[in-house]
C-alpha positions in Angstrom: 13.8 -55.6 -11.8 13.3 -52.1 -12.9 15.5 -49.4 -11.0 14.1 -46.2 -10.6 16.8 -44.4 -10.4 18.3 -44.9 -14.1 15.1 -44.4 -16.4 14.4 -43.0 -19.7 11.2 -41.7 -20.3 9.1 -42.6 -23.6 7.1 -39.6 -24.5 5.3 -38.4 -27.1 4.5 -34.8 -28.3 4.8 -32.7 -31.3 7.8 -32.3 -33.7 6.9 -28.1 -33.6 6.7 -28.1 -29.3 9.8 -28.8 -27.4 10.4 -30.3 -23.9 12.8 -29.5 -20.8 14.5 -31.9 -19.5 15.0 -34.0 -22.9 13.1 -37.5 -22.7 16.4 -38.8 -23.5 18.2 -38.2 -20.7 17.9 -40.6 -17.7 16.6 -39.3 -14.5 16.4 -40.3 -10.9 12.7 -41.3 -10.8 12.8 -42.0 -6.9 12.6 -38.5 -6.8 9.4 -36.3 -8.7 10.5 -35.3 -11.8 8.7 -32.9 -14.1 8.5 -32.0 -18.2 7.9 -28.5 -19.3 6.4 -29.2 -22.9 6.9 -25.6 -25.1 4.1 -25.6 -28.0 5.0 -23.4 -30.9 3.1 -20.9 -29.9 5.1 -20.2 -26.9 3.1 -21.4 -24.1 4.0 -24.1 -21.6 2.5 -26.8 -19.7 4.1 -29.0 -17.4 3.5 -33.0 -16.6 4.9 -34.5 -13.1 6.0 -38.3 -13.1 6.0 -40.5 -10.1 7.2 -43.9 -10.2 5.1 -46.4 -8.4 6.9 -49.9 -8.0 4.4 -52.5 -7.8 5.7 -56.0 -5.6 4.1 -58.6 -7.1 4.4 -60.9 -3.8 2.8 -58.3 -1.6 1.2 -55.8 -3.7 0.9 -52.0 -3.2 -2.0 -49.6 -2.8 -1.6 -45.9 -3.1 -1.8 -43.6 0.3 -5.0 -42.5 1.2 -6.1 -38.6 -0.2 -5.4 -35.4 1.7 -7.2 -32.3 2.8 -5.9 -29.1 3.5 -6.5 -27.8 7.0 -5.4 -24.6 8.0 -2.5 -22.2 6.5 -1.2 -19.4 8.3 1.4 -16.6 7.7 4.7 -16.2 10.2 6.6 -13.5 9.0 7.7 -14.8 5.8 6.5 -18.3 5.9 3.3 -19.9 5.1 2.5 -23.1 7.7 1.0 -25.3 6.1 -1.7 -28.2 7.6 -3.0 -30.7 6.3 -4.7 -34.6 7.0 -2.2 -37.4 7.1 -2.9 -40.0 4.6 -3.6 -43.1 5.9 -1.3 -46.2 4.8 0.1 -49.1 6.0 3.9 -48.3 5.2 5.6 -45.1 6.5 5.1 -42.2 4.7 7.2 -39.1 3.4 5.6 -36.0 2.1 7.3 -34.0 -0.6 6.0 -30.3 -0.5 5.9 -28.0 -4.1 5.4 -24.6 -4.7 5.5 -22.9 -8.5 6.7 -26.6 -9.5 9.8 -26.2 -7.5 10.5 -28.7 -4.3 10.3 -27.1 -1.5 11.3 -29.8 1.1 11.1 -33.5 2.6 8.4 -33.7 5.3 7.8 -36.8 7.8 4.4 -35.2 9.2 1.9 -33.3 7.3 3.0 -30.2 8.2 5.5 -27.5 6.4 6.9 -24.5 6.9 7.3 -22.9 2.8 9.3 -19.1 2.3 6.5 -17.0 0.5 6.0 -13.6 -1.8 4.1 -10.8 -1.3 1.3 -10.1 -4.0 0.8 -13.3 -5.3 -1.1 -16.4 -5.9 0.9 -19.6 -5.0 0.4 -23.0 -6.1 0.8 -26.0 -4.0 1.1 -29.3 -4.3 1.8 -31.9 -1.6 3.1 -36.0 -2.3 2.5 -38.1 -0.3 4.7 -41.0 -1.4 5.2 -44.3 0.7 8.1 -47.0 0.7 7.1 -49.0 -2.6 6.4 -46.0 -4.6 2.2 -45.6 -3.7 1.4 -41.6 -3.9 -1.1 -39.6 -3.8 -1.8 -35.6 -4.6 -3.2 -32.7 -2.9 -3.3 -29.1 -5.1 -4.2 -26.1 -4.1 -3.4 -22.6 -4.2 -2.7 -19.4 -2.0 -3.3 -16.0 -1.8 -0.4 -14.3 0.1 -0.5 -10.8 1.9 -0.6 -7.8 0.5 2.5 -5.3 1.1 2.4 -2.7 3.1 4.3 0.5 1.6 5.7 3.5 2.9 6.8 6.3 0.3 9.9 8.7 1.6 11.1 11.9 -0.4 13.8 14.2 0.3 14.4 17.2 -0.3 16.3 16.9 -3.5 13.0 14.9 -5.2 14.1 11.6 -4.6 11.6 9.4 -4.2 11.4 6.0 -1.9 9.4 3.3 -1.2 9.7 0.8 1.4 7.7 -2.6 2.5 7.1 -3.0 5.7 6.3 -6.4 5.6 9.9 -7.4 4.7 11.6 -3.9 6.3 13.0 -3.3 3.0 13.3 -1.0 0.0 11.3 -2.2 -3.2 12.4 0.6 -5.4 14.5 4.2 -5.7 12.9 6.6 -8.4 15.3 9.4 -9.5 15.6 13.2 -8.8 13.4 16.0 -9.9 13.3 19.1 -8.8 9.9 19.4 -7.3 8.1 16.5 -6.6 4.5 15.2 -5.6 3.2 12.4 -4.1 -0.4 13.2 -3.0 -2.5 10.4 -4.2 -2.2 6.7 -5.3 -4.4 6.9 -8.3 -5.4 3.9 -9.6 -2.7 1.9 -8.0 -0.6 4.2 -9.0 1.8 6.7 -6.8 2.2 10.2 -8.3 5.5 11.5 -9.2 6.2 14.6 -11.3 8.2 17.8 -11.5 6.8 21.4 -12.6 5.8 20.1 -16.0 4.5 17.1 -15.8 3.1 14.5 -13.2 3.0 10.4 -14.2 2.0 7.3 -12.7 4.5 4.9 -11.5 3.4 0.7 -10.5 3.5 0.3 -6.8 5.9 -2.4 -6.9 8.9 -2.0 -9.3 8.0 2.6 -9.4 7.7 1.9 -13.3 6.4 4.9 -15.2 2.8 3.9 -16.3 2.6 6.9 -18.5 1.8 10.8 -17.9 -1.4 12.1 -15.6 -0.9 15.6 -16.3 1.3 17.9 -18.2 1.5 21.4 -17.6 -1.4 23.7 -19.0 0.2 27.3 -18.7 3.4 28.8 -17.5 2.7 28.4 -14.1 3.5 25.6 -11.8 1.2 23.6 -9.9 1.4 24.1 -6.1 -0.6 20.9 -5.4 -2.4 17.7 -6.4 -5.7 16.0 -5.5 -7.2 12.7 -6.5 -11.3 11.8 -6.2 -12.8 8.6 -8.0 -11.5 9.9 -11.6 -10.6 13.2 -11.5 -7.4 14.9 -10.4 -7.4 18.0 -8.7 -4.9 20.8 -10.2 -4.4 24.1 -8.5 -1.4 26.5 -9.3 -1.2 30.2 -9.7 -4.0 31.0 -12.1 -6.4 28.8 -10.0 -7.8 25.4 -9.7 -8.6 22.5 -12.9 -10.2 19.3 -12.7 -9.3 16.6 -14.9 -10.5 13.2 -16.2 -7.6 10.9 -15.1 -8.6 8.4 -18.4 -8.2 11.3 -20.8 -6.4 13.8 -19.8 -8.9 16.2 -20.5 -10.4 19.5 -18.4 -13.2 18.7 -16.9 -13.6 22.3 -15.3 -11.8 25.4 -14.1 -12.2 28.0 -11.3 -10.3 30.7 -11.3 -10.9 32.5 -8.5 -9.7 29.3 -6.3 -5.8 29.9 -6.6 -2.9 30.1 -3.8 -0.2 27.6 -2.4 -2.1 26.9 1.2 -3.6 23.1 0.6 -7.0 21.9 0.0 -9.4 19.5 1.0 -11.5 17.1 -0.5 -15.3 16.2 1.0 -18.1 13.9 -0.3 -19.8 16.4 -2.5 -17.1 19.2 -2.3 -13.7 20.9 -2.5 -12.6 22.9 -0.3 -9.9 25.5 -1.0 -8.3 28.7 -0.2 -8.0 32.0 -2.1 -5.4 34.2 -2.4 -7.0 36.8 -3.9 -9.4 37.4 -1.2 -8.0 35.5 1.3 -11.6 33.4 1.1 -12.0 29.8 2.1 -14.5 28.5 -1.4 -16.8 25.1 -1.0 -16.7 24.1 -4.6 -18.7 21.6 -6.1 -16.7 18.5 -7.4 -18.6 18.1 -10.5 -18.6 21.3 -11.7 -16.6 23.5 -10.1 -18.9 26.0 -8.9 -18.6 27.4 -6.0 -21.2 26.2 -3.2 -20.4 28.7 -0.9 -18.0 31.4 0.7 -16.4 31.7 4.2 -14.3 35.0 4.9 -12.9 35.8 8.3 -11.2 38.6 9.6 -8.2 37.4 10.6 -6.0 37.2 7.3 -4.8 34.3 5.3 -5.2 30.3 5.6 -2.7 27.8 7.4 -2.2 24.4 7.0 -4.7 21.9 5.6 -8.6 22.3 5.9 -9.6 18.8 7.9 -12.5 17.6 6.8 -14.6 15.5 10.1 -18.3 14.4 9.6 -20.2 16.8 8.5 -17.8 19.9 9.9 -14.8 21.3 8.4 -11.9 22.3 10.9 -9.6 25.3 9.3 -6.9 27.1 10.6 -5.5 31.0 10.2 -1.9 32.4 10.4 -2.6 34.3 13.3 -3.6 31.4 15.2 -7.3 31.2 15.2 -9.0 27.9 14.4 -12.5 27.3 13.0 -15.2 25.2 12.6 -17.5 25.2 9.8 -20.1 23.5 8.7 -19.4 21.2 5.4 -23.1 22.3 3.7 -23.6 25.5 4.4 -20.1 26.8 5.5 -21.9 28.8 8.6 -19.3 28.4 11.7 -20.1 26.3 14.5 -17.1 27.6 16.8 -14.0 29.6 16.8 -10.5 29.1 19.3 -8.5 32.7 18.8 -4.7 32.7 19.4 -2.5 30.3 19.5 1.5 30.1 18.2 -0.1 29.3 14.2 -1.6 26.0 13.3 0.1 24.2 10.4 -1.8 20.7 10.6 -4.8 18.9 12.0 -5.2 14.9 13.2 -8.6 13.6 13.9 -8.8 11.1 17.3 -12.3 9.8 17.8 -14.1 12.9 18.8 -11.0 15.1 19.1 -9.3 16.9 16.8 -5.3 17.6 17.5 -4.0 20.6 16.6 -0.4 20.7 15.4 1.5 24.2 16.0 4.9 24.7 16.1 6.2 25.1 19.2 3.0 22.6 21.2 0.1 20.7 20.4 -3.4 20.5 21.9 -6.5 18.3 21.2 -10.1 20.0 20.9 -13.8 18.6 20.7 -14.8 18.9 17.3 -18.2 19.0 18.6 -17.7 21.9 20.8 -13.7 23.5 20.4 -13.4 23.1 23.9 -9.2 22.2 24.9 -8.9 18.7 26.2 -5.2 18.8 26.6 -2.3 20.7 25.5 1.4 19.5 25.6 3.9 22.6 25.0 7.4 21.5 26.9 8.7 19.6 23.5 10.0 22.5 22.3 10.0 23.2 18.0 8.1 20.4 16.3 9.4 19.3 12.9 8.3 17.1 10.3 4.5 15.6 10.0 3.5 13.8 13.7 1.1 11.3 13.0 -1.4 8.6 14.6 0.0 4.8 14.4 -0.9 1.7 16.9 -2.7 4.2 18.9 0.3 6.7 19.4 1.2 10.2 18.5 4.6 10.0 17.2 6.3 13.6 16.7 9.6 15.1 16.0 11.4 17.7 18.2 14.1 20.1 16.7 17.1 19.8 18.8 19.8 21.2 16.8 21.1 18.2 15.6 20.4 16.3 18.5 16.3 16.1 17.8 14.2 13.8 19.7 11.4 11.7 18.7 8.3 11.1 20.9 5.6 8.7 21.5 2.3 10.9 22.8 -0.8 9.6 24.6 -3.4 10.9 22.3 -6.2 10.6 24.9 -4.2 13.0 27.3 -0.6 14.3 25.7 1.1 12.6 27.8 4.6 11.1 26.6 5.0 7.1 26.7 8.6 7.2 25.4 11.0 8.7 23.8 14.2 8.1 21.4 17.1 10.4 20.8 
């Protein structure tokens, strides 16, 4: 009688490859057991053994073949379901993933750890008493992470998955730093001088996207299809982000108040004239002109359909239209608008001291919430919520809003 669990495999390969485990070692063949075969060329392949012990009084048949049923993700494990596979004697399923064994299951069914970003192969035994087995393969595509990029003030940069509430990567200080875009999945991170790409995953520098063209800094980035966005001091450059090279210039479109980008155009501020410029994407021309009384911009132009909503340090807001710049409404006063948030068919205007939602249609005031007290940070829209920031002091206070009416749902000191 041959026992399984003492055997020495006969294999043959070639005298340049090598194989892991050695053929001459005995191994446990109740169990799966796989060679990894190294040509000289470097790359692998790996054969699985099962052991099938064949009773010549009562014979043995092999189970019956599987089909996967359903897989789902649970937090970080795949369930897996599949068919049983029909045979007389009981049957024990042995579960792999990447070639390694993942468990012992009694019922088709499994619950396997996963990894983000991947493509996972499978393969299930099903193995009865005497040895019979059969195979199911397949692969899966896992979830995508979810990431969340965090800077401080000292240039440090973060980033977090969500899906497993923990940090992927740290990136190192510089004294200014950007993160505007992810540019072909890449994040942006750069100083005065120059700005590179880093991988999503392990923040990896994929190489530089722009280096400084003159001896003044940049005061912000912007990324469309393959051009980045440059504006600084002397005015605004767009660049191929393949090359490297300048596309176009304007330099009449220069200051530190942020742009906006739209489907045929960018629009940006002047310092010079304190003008709002449409400029147009490909060439940098400008389209057309909008010049208020009321002094210089605030906050970040927010582009909705086919209006643009801008803001003015005194307080007064604007709406213009995106093709011809000619406004549609105007909303004087106010403490000074620093940010905009589209809802639906309101926008939500971010001051410092309240907020308010408007129709973008019209300007006329939905709501207005101004008993927070002095906002801080960036509130944003998530699961349906306004979630904003309230100086307190040291003892700040950070609240859940209603966006449909301003009014608080909850709120954490």
């Amino acid at each position: 009688n041959v026992i399984p669990s003492n055997l020495v495999a006969s294999i043959s390969y070639s005298e340049s490859a090598t194989i892991s485990p050695s053929e001459n070692l005995e191994q446990d063949f109740n169990q799966v057991v796989r060679y990894t075969v190294t040509a000289e060329n470097g790359l692998e392949k790996t054969y699985t053994v099962i052991v099938n012990q064949y009773n010549e009084e009562t014979g043995n048949s092999d189970p019956g073949s599987m089909e996967l049923l359903d897989s789902s993700f649970e937090g970080r494990e795949v369930v897996i379901d599949w068919t049983d596979a029909e045979d007389s004697d009981d049957i024990i399923y042995k579960v792999f993933k990447n070639s390694i064994e993942m468990g012992e299951y009694s019922i088709s069914e499994a619950r396997v750890p996963f990894t983000y970003n991947q493509v996972e192969k499978f393969e299930i035994y099903a193995i009865d008493k005497k040895g019979g087995n059969s195979k199911l393969e397949f692969d899966l595509e896992t979830p995508k992470s979810e990431l969340i990029f965090i800077k401080n003030f000292s240039g440090v940069l973060m980033c977090i998955d969500t899906k497993v509430q923990d940090i992927l990567w740290v990136k190192g200080t510089r004294d200014r730093f950007y993160a505007s875009a992810i540019v072909n999945n890449q994040v942006l991170y750069g100083d005065e001088n120059n700005l590179v790409g880093l991988n999503l995953l392990d923040g990896s520098e994929q190489g530089y996207v722009y280096e400084r063209k003159n001896e003044y800094f940049p005061t912000e980035f912007l990324y469309d299809d393959n051009s980045l966005y440059v504006k600084d001091y002397v005015g605004m450059y767009s660049f191929d982000i393949n090359t490297r090279e300048i596309i176009w210039s304007n330099l009449r479109s220069r200051s530190d108040v942020p742009s906006a980008i739209g489907n045929d155009l960018i629009f940006t501020t002047s310092s010079l004239d304190y003008t709002l410029h449409a400029l147009d994407k490909v060439t940098g021309e400008i389209v057309w002109e909008f010049s208020p009384l009321y002094g210089k911009f605030a906050g970040r132009p927010l582009v909705v359909e086919n209006d643009l909503i801008i803001a003015y340090s005194n307080g007064t807001i604007y709406s213009v239209s995106q093709e011809t710049g000619e406004m549609n409404w105007e909303i004087i006063g106010g403490s000074g608008p620093r940010s905009f948030i589209q809802h639906g068919s309101n926008v939500i205007v971010i001051e410092n001291d309240s907020f308010f939602a408007l129709d973008i249609t019209t300007g006329d005031e939905i709501w207005r919430e101004s008993t927070l007290g002095y906002i801080v940070g960036s509130p944003f829209l998530h699961n349906g919520k306004l979630l904003v920031g309230k100086d307190g002091n040291g003892s700040g206070k950070f609240y859940a809003i209603d966006p449909n009416n301003g009014a608080i749902i909850w709120e954490r000191q």
